[in-house]
Backbone as CSV, one residue per row, in Angstrom:
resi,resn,N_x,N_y,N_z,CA_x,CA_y,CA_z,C_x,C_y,C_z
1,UNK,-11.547,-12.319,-25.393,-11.000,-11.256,-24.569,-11.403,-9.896,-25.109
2,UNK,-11.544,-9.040,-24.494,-11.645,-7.574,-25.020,-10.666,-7.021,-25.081
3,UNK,-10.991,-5.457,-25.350,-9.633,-4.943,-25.840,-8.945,-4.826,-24.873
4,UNK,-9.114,-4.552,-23.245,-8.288,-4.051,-22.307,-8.364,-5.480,-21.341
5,UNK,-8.621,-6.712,-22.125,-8.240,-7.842,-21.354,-7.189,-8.406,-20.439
6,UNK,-6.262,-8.420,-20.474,-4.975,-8.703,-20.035,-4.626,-7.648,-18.645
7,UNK,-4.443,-6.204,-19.468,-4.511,-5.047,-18.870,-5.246,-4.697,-17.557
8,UNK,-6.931,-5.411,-17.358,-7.950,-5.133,-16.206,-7.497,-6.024,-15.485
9,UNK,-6.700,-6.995,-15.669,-6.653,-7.835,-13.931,-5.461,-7.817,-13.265
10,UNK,-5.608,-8.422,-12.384,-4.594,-7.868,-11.144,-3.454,-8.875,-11.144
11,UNK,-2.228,-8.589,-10.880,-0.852,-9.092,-10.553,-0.387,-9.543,-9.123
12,UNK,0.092,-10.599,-8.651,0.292,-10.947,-7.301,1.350,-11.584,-7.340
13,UNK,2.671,-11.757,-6.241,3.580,-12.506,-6.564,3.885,-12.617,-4.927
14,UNK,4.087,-13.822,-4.082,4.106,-13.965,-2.987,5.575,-14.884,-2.914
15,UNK,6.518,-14.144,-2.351,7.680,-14.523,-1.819,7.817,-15.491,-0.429
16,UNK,7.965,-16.847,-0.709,8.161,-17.452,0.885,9.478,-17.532,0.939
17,UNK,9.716,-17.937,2.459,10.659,-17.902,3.198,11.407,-16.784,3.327
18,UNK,11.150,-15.821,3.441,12.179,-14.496,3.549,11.870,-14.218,4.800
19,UNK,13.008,-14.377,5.673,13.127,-14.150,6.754,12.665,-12.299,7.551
20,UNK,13.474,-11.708,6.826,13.974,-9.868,7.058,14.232,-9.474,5.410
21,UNK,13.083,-8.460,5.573,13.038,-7.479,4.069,13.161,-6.189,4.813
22,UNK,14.414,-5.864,4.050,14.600,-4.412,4.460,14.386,-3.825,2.712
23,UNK,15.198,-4.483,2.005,14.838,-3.848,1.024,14.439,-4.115,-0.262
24,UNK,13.167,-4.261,-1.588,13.005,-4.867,-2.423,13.239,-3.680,-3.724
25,UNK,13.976,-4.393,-4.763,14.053,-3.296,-6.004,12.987,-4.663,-7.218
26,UNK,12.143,-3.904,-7.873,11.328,-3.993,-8.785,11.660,-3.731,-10.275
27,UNK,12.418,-4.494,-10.997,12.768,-3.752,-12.378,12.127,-4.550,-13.287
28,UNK,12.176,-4.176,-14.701,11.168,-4.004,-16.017,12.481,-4.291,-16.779
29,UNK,12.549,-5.423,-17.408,13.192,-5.398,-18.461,12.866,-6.273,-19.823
30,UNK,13.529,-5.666,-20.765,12.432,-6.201,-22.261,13.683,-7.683,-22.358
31,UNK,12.933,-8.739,-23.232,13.656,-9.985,-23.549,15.265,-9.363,-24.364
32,UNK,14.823,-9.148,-25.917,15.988,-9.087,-26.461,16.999,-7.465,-26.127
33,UNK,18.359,-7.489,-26.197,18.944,-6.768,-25.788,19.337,-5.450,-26.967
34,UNK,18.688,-6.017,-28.109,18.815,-4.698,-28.554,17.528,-3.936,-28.967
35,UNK,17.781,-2.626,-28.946,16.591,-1.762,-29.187,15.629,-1.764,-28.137
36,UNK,16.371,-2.094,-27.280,15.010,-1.843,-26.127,14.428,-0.785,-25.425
37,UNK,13.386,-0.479,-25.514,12.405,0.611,-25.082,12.707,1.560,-23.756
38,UNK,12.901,2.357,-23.341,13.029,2.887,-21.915,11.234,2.338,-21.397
39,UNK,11.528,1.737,-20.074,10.067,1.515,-19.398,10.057,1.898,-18.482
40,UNK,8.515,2.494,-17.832,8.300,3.007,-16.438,8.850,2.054,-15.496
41,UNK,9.013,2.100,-14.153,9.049,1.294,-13.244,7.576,1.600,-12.813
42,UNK,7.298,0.081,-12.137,5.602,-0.280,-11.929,5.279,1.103,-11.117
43,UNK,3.664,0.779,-11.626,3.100,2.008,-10.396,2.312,1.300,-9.534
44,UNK,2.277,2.106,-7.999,1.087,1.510,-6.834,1.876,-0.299,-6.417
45,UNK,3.191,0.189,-6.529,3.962,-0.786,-5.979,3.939,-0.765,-4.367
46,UNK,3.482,-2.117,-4.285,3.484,-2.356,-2.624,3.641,-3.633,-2.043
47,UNK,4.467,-3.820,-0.526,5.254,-5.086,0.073,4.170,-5.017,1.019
48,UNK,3.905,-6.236,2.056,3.135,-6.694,2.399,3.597,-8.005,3.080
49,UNK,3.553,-7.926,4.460,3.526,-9.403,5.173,2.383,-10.197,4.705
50,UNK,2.745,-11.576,4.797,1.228,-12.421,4.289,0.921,-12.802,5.175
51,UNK,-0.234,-13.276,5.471,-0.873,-13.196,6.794,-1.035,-15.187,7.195
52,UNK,-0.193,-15.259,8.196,-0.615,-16.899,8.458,0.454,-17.316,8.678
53,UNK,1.683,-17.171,8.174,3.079,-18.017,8.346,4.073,-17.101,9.342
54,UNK,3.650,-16.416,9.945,4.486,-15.487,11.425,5.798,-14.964,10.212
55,UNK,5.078,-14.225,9.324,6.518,-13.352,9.069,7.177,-14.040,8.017
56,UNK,7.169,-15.549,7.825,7.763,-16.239,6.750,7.450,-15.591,4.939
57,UNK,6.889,-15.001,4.838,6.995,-14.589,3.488,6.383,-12.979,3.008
58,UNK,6.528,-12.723,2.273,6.115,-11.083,1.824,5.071,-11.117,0.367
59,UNK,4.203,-10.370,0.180,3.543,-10.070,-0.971,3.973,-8.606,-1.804
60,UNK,3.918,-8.848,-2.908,4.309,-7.936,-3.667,2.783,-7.777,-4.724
61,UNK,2.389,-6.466,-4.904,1.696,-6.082,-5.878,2.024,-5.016,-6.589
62,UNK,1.842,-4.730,-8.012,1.906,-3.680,-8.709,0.833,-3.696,-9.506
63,UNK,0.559,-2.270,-10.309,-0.721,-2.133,-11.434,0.269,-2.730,-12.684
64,UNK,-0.464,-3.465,-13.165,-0.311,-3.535,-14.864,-0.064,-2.882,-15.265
65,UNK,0.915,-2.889,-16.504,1.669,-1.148,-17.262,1.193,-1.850,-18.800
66,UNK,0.676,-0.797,-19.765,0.214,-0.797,-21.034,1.393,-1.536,-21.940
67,UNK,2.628,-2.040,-21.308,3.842,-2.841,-21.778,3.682,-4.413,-22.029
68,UNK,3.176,-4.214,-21.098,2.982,-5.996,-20.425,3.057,-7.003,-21.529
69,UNK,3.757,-7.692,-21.974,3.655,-8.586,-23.155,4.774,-10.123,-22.271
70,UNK,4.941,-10.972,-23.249,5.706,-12.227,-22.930,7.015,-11.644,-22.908
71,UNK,7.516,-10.723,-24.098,9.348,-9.987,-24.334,9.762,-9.378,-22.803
72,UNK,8.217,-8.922,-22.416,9.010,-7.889,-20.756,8.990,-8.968,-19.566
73,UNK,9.922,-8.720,-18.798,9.993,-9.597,-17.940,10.381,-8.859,-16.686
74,UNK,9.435,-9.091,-15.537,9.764,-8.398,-14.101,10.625,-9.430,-13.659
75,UNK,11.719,-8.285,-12.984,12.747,-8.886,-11.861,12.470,-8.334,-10.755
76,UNK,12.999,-8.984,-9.772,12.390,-8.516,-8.252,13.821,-8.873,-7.310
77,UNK,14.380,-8.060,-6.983,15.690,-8.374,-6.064,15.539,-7.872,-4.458
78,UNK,16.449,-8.942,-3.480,16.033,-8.175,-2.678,17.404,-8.429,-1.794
79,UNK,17.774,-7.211,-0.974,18.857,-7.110,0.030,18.489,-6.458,1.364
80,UNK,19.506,-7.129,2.321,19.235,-6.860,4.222,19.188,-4.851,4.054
81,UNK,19.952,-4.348,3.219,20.208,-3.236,3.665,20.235,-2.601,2.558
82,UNK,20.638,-1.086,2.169,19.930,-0.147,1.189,21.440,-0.068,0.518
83,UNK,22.347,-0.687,0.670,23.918,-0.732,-0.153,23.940,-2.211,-0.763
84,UNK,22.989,-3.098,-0.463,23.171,-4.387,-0.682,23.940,-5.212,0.061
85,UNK,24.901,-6.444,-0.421,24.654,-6.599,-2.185,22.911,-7.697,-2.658
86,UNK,22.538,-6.774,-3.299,21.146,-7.627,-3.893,20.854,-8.675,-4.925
87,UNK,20.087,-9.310,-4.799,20.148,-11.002,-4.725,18.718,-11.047,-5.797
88,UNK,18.840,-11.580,-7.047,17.584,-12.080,-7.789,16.865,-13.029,-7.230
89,UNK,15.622,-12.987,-6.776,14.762,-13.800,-6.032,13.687,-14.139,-6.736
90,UNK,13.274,-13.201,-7.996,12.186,-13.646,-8.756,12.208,-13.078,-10.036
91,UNK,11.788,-13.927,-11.110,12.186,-13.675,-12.716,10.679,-13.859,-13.339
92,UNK,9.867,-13.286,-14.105,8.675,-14.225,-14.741,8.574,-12.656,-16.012
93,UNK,8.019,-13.329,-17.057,7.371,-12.684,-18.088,6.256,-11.497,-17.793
94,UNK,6.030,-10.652,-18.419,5.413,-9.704,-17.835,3.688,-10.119,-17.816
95,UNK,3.456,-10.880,-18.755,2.202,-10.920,-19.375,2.188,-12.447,-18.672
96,UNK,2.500,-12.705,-17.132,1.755,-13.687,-16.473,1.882,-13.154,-14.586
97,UNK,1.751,-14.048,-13.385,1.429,-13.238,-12.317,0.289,-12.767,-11.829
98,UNK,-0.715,-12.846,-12.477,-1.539,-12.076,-12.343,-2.994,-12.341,-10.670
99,UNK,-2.891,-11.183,-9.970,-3.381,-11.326,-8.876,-4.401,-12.666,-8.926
100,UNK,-5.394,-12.114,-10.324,-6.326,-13.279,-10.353,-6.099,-14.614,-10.579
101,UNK,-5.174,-14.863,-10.892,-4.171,-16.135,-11.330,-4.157,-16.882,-10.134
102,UNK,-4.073,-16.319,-8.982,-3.598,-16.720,-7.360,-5.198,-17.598,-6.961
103,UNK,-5.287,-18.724,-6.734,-5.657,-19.769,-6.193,-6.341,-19.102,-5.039
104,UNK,-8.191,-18.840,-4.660,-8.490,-18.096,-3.678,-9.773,-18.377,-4.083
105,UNK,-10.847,-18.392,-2.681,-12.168,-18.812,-3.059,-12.812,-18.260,-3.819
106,UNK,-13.782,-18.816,-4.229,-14.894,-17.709,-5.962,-15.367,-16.272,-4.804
107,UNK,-15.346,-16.493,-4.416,-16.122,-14.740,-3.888,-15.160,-13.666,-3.424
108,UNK,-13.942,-13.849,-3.375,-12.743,-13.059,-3.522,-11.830,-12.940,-4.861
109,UNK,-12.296,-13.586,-6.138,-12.097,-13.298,-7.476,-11.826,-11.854,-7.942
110,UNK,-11.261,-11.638,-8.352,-11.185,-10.190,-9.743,-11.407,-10.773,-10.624
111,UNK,-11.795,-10.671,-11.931,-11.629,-11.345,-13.153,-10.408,-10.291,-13.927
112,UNK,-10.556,-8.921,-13.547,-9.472,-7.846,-14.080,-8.237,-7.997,-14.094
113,UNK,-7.543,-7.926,-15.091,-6.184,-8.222,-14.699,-5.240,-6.769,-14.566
114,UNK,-5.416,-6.157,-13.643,-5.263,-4.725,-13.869,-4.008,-3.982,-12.528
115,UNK,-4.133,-5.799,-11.841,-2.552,-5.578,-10.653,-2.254,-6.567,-10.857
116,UNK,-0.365,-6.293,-10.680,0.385,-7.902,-10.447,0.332,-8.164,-9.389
């Protein structure tokens, strides 16, 4: 790997069955509970119908943050409306997800891991 290995490729995380997304919150949090770091929230965060199942599921991408290790772990919640109450729908380590990770023919590859 090189030095900005991990860092250059892309992040993807595809939510099925969600009927109605009104609203998704994106948070960053480190494993152990003490001493933990203040972290950005992702950048070039974006939702996305997936194309093929009429509406049945949503895509989520973000850029990779210089954090990214196994300790950080993205949460992804989501509720009908902007008061909630919001619902954990997805949990994973920071340092996996990765767009290129996603199962897709060789000529639509990134090798970068540089979005989730």
């Amino acid at each position: 790997m090189t030095e900005t290995g991990d860092r250059e490729d892309a992040r993807f995380l595809s939510l099925v069955s969600v009927s109605h997304l009104c609203l998704i919150f994106l948070f960053v949090t480190v494993g152990p509970a003490f001493s933990a770091p203040l972290l950005a929230p992702p950048e070039g965060f974006e939702a996305f119908d997936m194309p093929g199942d009429a509406g049945g599921s949503i895509g989520l991408i973000w850029k990779a943050a210089p954090y990214d290790d196994p300790q950080v772990r993205y949460q992804v919640f989501l509720a009908d409306s902007s008061d909630g109450p919001f619902q954990k729908i997805a949990e994973f380590p920071a340092s996996t997800h990765y767009k290129s990770d996603r199962p897709a023919p060789w000529w639509s590859w990134r090798r970068q891991k540089d979005v989730h």
